[in-house]
N, C-alpha and C positions, 0 to 999 in steps of 0.2 A: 713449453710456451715461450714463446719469441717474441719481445716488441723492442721496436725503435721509438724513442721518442726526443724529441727536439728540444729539450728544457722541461725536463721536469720536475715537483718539487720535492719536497720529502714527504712529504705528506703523501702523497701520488707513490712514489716509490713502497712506502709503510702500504699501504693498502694491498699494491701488486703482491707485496711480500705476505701479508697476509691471505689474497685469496689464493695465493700457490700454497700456504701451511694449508687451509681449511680442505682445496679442491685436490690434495695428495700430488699434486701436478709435479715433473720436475723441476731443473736448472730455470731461474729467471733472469734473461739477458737483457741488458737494455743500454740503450748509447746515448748518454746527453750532448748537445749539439750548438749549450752555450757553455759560454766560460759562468754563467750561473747555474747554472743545471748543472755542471760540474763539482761546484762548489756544493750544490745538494745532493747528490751522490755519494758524497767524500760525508755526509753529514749523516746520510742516512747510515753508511757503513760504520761511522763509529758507536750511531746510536743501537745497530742490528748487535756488538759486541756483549760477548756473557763473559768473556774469561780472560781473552788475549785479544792485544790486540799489538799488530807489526806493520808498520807504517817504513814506506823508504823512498825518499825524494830528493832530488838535486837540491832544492830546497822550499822549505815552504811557502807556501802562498796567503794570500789575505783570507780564505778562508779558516784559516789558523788560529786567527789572530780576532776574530768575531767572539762576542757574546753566544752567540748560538753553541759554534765549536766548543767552548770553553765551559759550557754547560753542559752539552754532550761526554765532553771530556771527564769533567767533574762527577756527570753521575756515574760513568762505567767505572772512574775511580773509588766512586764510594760504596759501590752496589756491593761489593765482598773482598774482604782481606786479603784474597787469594789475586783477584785481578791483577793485571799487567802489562801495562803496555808500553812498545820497544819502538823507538823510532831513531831510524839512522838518517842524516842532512848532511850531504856534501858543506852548501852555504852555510854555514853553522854563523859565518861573522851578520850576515842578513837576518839569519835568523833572532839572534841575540837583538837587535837593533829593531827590529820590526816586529817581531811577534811579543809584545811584551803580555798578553795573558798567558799564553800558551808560555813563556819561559816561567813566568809565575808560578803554573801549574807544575810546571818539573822540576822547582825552584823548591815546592810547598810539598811536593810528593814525590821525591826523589828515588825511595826506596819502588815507587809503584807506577810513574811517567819517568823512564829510561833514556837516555837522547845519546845518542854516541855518534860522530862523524864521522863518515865512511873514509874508509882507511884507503889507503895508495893503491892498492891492487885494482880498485873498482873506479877511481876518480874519474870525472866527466862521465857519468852514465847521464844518459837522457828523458831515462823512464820512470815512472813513479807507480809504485803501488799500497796498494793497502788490503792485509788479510784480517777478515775479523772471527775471531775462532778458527775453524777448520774448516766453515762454510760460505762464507759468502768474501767476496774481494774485490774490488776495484784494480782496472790496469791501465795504465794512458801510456802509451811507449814513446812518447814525447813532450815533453812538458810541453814543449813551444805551440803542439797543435791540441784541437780539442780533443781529439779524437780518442777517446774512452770506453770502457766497458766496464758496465757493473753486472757483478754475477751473484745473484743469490740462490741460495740453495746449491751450492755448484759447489762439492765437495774434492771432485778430481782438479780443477781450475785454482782452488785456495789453495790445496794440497801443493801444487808443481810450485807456485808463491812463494807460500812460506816455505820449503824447501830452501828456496834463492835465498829468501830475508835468512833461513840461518847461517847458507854459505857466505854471506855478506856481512853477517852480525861477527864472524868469527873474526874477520877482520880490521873492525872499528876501533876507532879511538877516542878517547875522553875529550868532552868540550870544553876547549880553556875559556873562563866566564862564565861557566853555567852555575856554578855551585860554589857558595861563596862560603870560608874558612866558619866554624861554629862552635864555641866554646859553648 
């Protein structure tokens, strides 16, 4: 099953995702076509997350930095001990500055909200993605344009992903500012 759609919400996505589980169906492709529908894509994928989640962006955007994310965030944090989620930020200084729930959160869950800035080998990359487990990911190969894909149920597309996220993870570095001295 195949659809394009122009802005859609997460709600709308949570459904799609659901009658592809129910109807056995496979891969669920879909393009959002605003910079909101964007921002709900990036929400439904951290909310679709069980285990892991690898996030990698030049840097993050106001979606980040919303009640909504931060609550999505928060429950795939708390759902089980084991969870984990890895996110590498070129902009780490933007980020610091701008996203202050989301620093919070990696600020308050350090050992389980990971943040490391992409190291020199990678610097100026344009693309952003997100793996959530082994199946479903989001990929925009340009921040600057909308132009995105979110993949659910798409196990060989997460797979090629996080492959990247780990060749990229190997070479990160620790955020100066993120994590403050604690006696």
């Amino acid at each position: 099953m195949s659809s394009v759609l122009l802005g859609f919400s997460g709600r709308a996505a949570k459904r799609m995702n659901e009658q592809s589980k129910s109807a056995g169906t496979g891969p669920i492709h879909s393009h959002p076509g605003t910079r909101e529908g964007l921002r709900a894509a990036q929400l439904e994928l951290v909310s679709s997350a069980h285990h892991e989640l690898r996030i990698l962006t030049p840097a993050l955007d106001a979606a980040f930095n919303g009640s909504a994310m931060a609550e999505a965030l928060g429950r795939f944090i708390a759902g089980h001990s084991r969870n984990r989620a890895r996110v590498v930020v070129e902009d780490t200084e933007h980020m610091l500055q701008t996203c202050t729930r989301f620093v919070e959160l990696a600020r308050r869950f350090s050992d389980l909200l990971i943040v490391r800035r992409l190291g020199e080998p990678h610097r100026g990359l344009r693309e952003m993605f997100m793996v959530a487990d082994h199946d479903n990911c989001l990929y925009q190969p340009d921040i600057a344009l909308v132009d995105a894909t979110l993949d659910l149920h798409a196990p060989k597309q997460a797979g090629a992903l996080g492959q990247r996220f780990e060749e990229i993870w190997a070479s990160t570095e620790p955020v100066p500012g993120l994590h403050h001295f604690r006696l």
